[in-house]
C-alpha positions as a Markdown table, in Angstrom:
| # | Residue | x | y | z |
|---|---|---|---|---|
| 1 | Unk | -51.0 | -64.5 | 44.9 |
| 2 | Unk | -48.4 | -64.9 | 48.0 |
| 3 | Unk | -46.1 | -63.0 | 45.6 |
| 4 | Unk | -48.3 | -60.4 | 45.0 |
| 5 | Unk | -49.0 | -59.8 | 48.4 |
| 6 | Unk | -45.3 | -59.7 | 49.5 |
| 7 | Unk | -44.8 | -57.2 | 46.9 |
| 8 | Unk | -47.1 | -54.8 | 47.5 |
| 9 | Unk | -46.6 | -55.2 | 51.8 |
| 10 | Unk | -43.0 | -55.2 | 51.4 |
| 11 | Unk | -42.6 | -51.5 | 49.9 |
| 12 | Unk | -45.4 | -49.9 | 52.4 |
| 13 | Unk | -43.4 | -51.7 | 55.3 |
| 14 | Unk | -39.9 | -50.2 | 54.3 |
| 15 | Unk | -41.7 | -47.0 | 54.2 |
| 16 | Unk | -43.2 | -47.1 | 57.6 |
| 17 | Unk | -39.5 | -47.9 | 58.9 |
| 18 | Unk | -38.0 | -45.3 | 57.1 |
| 19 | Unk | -40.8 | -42.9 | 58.2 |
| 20 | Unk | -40.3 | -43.8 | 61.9 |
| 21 | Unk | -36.1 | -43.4 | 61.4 |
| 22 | Unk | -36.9 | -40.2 | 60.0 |
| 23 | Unk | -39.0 | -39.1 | 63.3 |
| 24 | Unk | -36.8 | -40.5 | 65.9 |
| 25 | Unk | -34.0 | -42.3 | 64.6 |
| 26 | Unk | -31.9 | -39.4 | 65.6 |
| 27 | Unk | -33.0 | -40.2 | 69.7 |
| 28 | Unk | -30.7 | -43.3 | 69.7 |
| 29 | Unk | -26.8 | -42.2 | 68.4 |
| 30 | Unk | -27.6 | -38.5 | 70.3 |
| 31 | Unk | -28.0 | -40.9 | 73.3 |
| 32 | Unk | -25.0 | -42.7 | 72.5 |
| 33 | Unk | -22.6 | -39.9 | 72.4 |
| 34 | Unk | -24.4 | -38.0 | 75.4 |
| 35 | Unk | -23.7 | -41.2 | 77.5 |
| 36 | Unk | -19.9 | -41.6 | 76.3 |
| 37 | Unk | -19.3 | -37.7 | 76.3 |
| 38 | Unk | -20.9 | -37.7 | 79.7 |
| 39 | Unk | -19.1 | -40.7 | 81.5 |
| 40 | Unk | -15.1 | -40.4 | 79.4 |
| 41 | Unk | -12.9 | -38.2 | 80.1 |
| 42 | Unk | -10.5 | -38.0 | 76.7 |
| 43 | Unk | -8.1 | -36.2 | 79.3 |
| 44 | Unk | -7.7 | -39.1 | 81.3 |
| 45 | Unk | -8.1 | -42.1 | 79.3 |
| 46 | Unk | -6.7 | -40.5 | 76.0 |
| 47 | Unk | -8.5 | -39.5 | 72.7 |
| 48 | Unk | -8.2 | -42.6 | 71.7 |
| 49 | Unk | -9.5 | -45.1 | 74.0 |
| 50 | Unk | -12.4 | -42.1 | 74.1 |
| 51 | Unk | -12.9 | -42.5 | 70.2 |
| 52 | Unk | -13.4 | -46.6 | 70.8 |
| 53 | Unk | -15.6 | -46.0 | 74.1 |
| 54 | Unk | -17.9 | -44.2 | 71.6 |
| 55 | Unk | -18.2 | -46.5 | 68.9 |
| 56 | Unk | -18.8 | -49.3 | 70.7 |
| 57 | Unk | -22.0 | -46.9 | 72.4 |
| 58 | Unk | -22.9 | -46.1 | 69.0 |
| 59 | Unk | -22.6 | -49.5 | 67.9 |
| 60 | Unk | -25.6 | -50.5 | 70.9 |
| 61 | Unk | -27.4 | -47.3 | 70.6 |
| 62 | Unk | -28.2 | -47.7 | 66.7 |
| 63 | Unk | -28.8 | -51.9 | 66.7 |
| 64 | Unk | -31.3 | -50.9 | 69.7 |
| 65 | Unk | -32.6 | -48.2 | 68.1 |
| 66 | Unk | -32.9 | -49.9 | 64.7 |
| 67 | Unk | -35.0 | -53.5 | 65.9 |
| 68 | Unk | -37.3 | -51.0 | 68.1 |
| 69 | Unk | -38.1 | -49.0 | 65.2 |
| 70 | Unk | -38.7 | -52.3 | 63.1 |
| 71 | Unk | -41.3 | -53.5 | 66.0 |
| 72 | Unk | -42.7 | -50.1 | 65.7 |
| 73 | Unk | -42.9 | -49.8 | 62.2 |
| 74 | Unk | -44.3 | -54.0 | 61.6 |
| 75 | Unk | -46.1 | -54.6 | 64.2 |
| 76 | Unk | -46.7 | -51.6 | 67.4 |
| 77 | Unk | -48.3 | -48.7 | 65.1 |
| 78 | Unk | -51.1 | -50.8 | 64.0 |
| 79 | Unk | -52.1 | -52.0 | 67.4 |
| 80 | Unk | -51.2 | -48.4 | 68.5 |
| 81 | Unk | -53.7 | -46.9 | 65.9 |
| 82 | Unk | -56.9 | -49.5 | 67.5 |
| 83 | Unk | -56.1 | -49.0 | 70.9 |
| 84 | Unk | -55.1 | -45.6 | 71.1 |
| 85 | Unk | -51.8 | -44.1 | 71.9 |
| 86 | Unk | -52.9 | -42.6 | 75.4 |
| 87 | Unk | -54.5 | -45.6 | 76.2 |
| 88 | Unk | -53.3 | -47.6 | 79.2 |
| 89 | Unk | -53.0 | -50.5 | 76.3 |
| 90 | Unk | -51.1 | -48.0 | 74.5 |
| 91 | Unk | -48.6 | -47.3 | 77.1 |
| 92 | Unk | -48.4 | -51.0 | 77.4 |
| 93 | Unk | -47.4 | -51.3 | 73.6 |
| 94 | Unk | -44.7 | -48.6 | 74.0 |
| 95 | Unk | -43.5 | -50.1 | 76.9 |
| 96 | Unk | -43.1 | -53.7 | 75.2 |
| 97 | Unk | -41.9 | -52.7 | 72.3 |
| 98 | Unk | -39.0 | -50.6 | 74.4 |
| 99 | Unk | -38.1 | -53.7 | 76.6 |
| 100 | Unk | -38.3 | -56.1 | 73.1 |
| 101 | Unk | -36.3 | -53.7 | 71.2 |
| 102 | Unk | -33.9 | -52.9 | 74.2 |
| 103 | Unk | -33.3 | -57.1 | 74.7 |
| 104 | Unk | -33.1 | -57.8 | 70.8 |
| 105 | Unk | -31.4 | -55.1 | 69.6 |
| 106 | Unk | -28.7 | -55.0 | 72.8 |
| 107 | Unk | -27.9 | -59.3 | 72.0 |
| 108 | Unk | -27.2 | -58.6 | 68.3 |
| 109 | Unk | -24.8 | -55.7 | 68.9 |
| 110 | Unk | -23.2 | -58.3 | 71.2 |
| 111 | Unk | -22.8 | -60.4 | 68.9 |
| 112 | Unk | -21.1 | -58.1 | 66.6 |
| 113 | Unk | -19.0 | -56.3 | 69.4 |
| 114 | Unk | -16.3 | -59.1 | 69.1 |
| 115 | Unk | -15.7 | -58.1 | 65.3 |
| 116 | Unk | -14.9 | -54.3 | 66.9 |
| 117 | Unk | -13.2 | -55.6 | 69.9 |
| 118 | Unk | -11.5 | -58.4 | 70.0 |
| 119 | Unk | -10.8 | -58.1 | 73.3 |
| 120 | Unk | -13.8 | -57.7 | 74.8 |
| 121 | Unk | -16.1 | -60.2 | 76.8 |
| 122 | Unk | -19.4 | -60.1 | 76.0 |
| 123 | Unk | -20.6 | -62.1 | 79.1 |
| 124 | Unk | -18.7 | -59.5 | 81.0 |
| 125 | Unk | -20.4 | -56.2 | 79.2 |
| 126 | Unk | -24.4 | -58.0 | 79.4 |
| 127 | Unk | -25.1 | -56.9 | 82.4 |
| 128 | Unk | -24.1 | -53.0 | 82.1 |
| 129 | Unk | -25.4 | -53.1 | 78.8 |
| 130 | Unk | -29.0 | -54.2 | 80.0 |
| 131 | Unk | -28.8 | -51.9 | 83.2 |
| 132 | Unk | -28.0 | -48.8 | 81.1 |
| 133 | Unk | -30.4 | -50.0 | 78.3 |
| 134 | Unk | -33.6 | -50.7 | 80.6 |
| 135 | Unk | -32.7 | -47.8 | 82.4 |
| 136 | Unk | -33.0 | -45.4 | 79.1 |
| 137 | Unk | -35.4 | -47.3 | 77.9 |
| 138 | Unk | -38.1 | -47.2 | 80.9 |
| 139 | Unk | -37.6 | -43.3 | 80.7 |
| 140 | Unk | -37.9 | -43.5 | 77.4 |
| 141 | Unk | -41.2 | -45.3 | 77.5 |
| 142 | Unk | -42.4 | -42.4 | 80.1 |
| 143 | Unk | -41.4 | -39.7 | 78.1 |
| 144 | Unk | -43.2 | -41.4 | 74.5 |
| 145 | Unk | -46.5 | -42.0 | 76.9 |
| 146 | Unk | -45.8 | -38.5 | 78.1 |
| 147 | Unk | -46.0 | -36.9 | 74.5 |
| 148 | Unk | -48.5 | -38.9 | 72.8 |
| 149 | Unk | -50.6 | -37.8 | 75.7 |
| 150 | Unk | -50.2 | -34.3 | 74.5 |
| 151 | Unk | -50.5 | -35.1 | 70.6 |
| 152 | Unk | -53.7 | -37.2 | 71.1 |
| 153 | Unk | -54.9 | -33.9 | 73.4 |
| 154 | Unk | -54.2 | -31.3 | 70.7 |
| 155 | Unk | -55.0 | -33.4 | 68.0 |
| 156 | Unk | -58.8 | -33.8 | 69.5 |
| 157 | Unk | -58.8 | -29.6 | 70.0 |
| 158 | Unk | -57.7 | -29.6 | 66.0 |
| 159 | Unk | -60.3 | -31.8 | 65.3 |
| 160 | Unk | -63.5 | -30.3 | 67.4 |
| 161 | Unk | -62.0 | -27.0 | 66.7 |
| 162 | Unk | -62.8 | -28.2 | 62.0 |
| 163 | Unk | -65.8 | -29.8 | 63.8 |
| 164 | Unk | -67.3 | -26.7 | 64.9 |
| 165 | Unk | -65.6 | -24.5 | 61.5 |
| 166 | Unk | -67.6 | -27.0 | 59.7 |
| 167 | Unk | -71.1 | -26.7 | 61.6 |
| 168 | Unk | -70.3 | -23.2 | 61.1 |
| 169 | Unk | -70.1 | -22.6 | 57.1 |
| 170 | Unk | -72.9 | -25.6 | 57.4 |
| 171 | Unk | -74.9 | -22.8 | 58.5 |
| 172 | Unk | -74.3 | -19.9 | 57.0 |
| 173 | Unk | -75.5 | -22.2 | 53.6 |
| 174 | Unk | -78.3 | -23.1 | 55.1 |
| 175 | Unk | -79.1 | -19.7 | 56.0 |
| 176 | Unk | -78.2 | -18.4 | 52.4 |
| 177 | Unk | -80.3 | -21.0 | 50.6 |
| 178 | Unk | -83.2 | -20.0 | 52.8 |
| 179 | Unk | -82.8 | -16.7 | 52.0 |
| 180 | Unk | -83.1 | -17.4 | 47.9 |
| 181 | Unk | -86.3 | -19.8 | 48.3 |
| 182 | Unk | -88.8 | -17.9 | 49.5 |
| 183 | Unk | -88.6 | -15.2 | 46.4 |
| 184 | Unk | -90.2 | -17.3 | 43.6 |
| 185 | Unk | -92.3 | -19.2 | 46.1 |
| 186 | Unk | -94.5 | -16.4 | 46.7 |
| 187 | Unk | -94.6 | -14.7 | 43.5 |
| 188 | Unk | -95.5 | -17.7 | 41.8 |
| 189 | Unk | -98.7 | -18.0 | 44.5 |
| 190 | Unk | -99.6 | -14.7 | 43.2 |
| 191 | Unk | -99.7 | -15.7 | 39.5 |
| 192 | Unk | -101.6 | -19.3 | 40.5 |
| 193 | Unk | -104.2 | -17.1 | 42.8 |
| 194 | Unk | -105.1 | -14.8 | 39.5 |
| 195 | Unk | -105.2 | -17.9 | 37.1 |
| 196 | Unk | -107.6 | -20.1 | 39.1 |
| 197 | Unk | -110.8 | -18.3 | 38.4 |
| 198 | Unk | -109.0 | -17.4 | 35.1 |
| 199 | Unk | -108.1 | -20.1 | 33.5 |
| 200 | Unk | -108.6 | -23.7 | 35.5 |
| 201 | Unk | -106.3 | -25.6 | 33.1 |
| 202 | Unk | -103.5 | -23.2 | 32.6 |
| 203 | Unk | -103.3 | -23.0 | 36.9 |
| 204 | Unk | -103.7 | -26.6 | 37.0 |
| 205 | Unk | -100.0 | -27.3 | 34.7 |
| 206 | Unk | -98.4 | -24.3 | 36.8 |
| 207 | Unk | -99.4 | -25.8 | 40.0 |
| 208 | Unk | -97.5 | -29.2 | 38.5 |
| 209 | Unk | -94.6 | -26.7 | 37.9 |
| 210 | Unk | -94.8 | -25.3 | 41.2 |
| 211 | Unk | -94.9 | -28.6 | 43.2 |
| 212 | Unk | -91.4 | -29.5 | 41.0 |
| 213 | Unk | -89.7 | -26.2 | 42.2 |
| 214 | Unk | -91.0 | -27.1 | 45.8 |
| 215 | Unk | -89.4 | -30.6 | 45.5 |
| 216 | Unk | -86.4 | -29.5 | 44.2 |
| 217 | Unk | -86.1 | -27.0 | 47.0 |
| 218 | Unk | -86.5 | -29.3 | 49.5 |
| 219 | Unk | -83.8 | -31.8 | 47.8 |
| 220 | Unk | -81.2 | -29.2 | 47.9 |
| 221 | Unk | -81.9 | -28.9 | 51.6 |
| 222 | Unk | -80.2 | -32.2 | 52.0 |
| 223 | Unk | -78.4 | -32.8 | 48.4 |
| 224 | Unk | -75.0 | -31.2 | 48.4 |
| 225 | Unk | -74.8 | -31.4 | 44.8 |
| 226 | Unk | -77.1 | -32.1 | 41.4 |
| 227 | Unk | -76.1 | -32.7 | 37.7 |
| 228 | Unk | -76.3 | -29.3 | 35.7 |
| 229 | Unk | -79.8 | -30.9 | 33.9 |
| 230 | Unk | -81.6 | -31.0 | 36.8 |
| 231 | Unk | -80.9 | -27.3 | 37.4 |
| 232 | Unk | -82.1 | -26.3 | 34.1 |
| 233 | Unk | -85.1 | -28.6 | 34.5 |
| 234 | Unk | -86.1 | -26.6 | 37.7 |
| 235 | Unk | -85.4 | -22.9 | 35.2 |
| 236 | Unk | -87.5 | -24.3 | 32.5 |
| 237 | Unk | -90.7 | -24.4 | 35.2 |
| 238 | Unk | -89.7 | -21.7 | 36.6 |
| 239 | Unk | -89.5 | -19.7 | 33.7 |
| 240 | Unk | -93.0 | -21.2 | 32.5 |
| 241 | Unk | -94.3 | -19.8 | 35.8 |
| 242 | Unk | -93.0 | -16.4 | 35.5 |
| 243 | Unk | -94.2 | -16.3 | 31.6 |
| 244 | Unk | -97.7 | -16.4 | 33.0 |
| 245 | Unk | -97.3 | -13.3 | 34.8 |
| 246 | Unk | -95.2 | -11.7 | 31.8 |
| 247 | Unk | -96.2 | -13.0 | 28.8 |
| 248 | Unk | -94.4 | -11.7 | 25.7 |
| 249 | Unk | -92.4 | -9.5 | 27.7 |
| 250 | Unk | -90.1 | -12.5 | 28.9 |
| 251 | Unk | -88.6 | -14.2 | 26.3 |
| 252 | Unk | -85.9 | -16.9 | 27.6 |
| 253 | Unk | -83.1 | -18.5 | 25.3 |
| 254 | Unk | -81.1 | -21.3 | 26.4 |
| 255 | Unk | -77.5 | -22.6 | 25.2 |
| 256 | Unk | -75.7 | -25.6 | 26.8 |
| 257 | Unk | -73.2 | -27.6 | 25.7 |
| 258 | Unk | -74.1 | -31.1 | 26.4 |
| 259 | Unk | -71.0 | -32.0 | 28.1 |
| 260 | Unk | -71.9 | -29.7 | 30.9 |
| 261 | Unk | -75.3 | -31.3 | 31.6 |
| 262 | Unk | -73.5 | -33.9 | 33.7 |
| 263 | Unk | -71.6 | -32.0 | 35.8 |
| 264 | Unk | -72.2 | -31.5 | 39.4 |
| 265 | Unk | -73.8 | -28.5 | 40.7 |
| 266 | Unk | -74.9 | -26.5 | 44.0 |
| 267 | Unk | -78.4 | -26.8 | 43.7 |
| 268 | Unk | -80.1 | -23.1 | 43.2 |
| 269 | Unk | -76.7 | -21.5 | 41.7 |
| 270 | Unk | -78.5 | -20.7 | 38.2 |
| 271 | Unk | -82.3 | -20.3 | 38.9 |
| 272 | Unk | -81.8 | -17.1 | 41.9 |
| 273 | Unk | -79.4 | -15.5 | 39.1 |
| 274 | Unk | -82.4 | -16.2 | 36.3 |
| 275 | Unk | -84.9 | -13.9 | 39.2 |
| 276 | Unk | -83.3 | -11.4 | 39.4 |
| 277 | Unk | -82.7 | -11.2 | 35.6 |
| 278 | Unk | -86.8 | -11.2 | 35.7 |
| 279 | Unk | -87.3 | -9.2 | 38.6 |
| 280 | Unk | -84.4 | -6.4 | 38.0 |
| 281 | Unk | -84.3 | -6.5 | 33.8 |
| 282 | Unk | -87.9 | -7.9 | 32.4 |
| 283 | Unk | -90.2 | -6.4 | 34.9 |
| 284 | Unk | -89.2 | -2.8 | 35.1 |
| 285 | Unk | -89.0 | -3.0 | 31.1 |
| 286 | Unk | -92.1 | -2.0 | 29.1 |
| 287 | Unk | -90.7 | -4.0 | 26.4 |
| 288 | Unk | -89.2 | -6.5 | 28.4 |
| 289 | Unk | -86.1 | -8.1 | 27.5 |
| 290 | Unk | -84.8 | -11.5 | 27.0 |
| 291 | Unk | -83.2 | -13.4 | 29.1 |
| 292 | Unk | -80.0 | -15.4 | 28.1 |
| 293 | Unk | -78.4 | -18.4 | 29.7 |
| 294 | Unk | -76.0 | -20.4 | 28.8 |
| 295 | Unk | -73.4 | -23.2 | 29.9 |
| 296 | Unk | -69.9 | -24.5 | 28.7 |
| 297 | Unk | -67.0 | -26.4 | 29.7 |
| 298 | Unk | -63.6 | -24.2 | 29.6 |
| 299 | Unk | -59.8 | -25.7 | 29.4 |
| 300 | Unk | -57.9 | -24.7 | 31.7 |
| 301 | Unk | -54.2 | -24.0 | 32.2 |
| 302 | Unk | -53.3 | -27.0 | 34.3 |
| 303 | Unk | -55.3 | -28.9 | 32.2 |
| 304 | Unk | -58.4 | -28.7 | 34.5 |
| 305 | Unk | -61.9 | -28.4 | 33.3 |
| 306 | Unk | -63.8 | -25.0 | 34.4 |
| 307 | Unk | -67.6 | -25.2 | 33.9 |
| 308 | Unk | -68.6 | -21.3 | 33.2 |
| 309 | Unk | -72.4 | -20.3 | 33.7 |
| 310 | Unk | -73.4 | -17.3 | 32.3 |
| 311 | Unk | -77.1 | -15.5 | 32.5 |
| 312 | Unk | -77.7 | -11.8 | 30.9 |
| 313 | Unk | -80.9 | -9.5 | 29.7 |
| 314 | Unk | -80.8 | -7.1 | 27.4 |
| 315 | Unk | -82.9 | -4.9 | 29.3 |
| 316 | Unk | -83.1 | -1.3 | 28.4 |
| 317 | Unk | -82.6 | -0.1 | 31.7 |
| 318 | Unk | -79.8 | -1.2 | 33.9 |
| 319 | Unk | -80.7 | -2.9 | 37.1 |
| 320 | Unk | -80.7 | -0.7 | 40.1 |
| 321 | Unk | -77.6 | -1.9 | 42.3 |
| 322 | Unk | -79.5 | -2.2 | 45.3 |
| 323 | Unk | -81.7 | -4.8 | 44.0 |
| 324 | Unk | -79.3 | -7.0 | 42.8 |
| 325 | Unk | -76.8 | -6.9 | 45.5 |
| 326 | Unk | -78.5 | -8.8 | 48.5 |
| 327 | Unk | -78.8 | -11.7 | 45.5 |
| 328 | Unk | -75.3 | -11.8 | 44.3 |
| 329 | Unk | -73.8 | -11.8 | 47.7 |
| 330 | Unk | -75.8 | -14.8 | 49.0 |
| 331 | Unk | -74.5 | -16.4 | 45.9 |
| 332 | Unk | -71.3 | -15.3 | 46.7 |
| 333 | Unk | -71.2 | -16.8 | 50.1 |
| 334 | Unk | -71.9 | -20.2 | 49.1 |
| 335 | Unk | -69.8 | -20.4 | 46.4 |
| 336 | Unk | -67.4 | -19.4 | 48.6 |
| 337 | Unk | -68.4 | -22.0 | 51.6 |
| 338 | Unk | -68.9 | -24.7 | 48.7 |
| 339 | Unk | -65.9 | -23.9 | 46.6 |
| 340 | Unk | -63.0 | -21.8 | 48.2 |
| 341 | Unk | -61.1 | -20.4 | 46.1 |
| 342 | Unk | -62.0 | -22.4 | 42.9 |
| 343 | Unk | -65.4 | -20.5 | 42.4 |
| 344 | Unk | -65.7 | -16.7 | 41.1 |
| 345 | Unk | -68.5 | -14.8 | 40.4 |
| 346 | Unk | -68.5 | -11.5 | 38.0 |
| 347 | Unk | -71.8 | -9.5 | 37.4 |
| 348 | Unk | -71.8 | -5.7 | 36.0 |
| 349 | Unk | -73.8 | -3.7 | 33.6 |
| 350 | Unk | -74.0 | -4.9 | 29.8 |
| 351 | Unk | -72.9 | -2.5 | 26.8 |
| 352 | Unk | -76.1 | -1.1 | 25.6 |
| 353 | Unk | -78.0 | -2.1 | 28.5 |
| 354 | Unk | -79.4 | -5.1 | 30.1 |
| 355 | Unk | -76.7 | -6.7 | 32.9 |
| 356 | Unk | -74.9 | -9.5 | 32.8 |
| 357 | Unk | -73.9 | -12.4 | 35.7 |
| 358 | Unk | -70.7 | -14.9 | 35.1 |
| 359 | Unk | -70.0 | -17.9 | 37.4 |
| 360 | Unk | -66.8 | -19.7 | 36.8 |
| 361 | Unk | -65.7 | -22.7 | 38.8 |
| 362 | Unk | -64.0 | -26.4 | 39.1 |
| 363 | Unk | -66.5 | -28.9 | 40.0 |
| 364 | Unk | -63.8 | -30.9 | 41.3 |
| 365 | Unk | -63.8 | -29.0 | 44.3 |
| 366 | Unk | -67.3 | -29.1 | 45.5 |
| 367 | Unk | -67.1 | -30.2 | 48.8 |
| 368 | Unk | -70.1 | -31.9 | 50.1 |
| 369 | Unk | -71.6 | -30.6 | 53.2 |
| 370 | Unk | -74.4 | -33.1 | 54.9 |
């Protein structure tokens, strides 16, 4: 098990010290050959002695830089990440890590200094080396507490700012599911109000119905997201509602592939789609018409599965487009809040009458939004 462990921390800790070379590595040998550029004349003490100043800088720069970015990367980030990088605690952390890295990192390229010049003393060099070091690194430190001042500042903005572009689509939902479930609430009130005096029994199953459809409606207040068979559940009463008001005249056919049952759903993306198909094609039919709906899985190019919904009536008359608009665009909207761009939704005229409503989407990419 030790091995295990080892060989799963090992990888994720080279990568968190390769990330933080590939941030800031850079800082240390630019620092190095600003310092040497800045303080050796190649004029006066000749190209090459200028050449060896800055190798030797180079050489202290990047061990420095190296041993802070392995405290950084092994041990700093993750007490940065609990205490906060703006923190007091967090400037503390940076400014340990600087001083530990500075001290660490400026012995071992001591130790190596004799190897690149012989001549040198490394007693001698310690304490420039620590004066210059300390010296970069303290305005180091200020400049790191400086900036992840500003980073934790305008990442909070970013955050409140999705925050509040979050409440916002929240809403607008909200607002569009309200506007779908008051439409078969009231016309099936109608239909119970004539059926009491009418027929007891038949008002007493409908009012069973019609506490289901309440239920579900309240659900989807709070449920993001429902398997495919509890929509149709909720069609089914509601289509046993509506046939009390249209007898004959509605006539409902269902096909669904049973893979698609399962799949997650927006509750109320089928049954306002199925209302207006009443209200637009079977109502202002004297024949009525039947209402199709059906339900399949579709491969996609990246190898994705689409669930397509499709509901159509053969009505004789074509649905008047300012009826059916108001609907469709509510629908729209949340498949559009709920979906992105992974949702569409196509809706026209049928050949030889009726119209006909298509919802294609990726139910990978509902996002839920409570």
């Amino acid at each position: 098990m030790a091995e295990e462990a080892t060989q799963t921390t090992s990888p994720s800790r080279l990568r968190a010290w390769a990330e933080e070379l590939r941030l800031y590595g850079w800082i240390h040998p630019v620092l190095g050959l600003v310092l040497t550029v800045a303080s050796t004349s190649p004029a006066r003490v000749g190209w090459a002695r200028a050449g060896h100043r800055l190798l030797i800088s180079e050489l202290f720069f990047c061990t420095i830089g190296l041993v802070v970015t392995a405290i950084y990367a092994t041990w700093a980030n993750r007490l940065l990440a609990r205490s906060g990088h703006s923190s007091p605690a967090g400037a503390m952390i940076h400014a340990a890590t600087l001083v530990a890295g500075t001290g660490i990192g400026g012995e071992l390229a001591l130790l190596a200094l004799p190897y690149i010049d012989p001549s040198s003393a490394p007693a001698d060099v310690r304490p420039t080396l620590w004066r210059i070091g300390f010296s970069i690194g303290a305005l180091t430190a200020i400049a790191g507490a400086f900036y992840d001042r500003l980073r934790t500042r305008a990442d909070n903005l970013e955050l409140r700012a999705a925050q509040a572009d979050r409440e916002r689509m929240r809403a607008q939902l909200l607002a569009a599911q309200a506007r779908m479930h008051p439409h078969f609430l009231f016309n099936s009130l109608n239909t119970l109000a004539d059926l009491i005096e009418v027929d007891p029994e038949t008002a007493v199953d409908a009012t069973e119905r019609l506490s289901s459809l309440l239920r579900y409606a309240l659900e989807g207040e709070r449920l993001p997201q429902v398997p495919l068979s509890r929509e149709l559940q909720v069609i089914d009463d509601y289509i046993a509602l509506e046939r009390l008001r249209f007898e004959e005249r509605l006539r409902f056919v269902a096909d669904v592939d049973p893979a698609a049952r399962e799949v997650p759903v927006p509750p109320f993306i089928l049954q306002p789609v199925v209302e207006n198909a009443i209200k637009h094609g079977v109502a202002k039919s004297r024949r009525g018409a039947t209402v199709r709906l059906s339900a399949r899985l579709l491969a996609a190019a990246d190898e994705r599965q689409l669930l397509e919904l499709q509901v159509e009536d053969d009505a004789v008359a074509e649905s008047p487009a300012p009826g059916t608009k108001s609907g469709h665009e509510d629908l729209r909207l949340r498949l559009r809040l709920l979906y992105g761009d992974h949702a569409t939704l196509e809706s026209g005229p049928r050949p030889g009458g009726g119209y006909l409503v298509r919802i294609t989407l990726d139910p990978r990419a509902l996002e839920p939004t409570s």
